[in-house]
N, C-alpha and C positions, 0 to 999 in steps of 0.2 A: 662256594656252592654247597647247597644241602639238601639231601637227596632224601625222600621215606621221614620226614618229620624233623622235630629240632626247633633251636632258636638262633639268628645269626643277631647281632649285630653290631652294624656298619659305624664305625667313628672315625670325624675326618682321614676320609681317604679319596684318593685320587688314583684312578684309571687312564693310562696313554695308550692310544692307538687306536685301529678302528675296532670294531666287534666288541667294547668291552661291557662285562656286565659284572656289577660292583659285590651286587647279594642276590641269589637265588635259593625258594626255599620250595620245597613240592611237596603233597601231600603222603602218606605209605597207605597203602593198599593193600587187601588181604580178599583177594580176587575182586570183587567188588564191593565192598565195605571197607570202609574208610576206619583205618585205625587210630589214625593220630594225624594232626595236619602240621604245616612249618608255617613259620613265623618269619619275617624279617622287621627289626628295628632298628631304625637309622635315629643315632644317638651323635650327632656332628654333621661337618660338611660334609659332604659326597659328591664326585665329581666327575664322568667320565665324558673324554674330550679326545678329539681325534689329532691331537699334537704327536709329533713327532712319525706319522703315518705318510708315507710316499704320495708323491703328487701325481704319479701318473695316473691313463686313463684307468685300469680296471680297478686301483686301490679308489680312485675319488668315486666311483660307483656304489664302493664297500661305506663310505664314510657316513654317518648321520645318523647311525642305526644302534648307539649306544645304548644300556641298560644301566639307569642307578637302581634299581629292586626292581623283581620281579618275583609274583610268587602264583604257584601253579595249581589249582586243583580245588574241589570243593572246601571248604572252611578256612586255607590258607589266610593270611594276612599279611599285611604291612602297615608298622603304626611308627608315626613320625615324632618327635617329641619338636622338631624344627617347623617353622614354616615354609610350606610347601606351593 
């Protein structure tokens, strides 16, 4: 995760469980002006999958909701070098 600007990125990697989220990047603020934004680049596979995540009722509720990038905020990105 990358919080207030940066570059993350993601090379073959693989997430288990439910909730997962691979790369997050968010923009910094400087009360309302934007000072720098984040990046995420996914340079491999990336994979997040609800293996090894319990079968009962409230976890399969949880399950589906996984994150391979996400990125937050005015001018943020995510650039793929893979097909998407």
């Amino acid at each position: 995760m990358l919080l207030e600007a940066g570059k993350i990125t993601a090379k073959d990697t693989k997430a288990y469980g439910y909730g997962s989220v691979i790369a997050y990047a968010k923009i910094k603020l400087d009360g309302a002006t934007v000072k720098s934004s984040g990046e995420v680049v996914i340079d491999g596979n990336i994979e997040a999958v609800d293996a090894w995540a319990a079968s009962d009722a409230n976890t399969t509720k949880e399950k589906y909701k996984n994150i391979g990038a996400f990125a937050d905020g005015q001018g943020t990105k995510i650039k793929s070098k893979w097909k998407c």
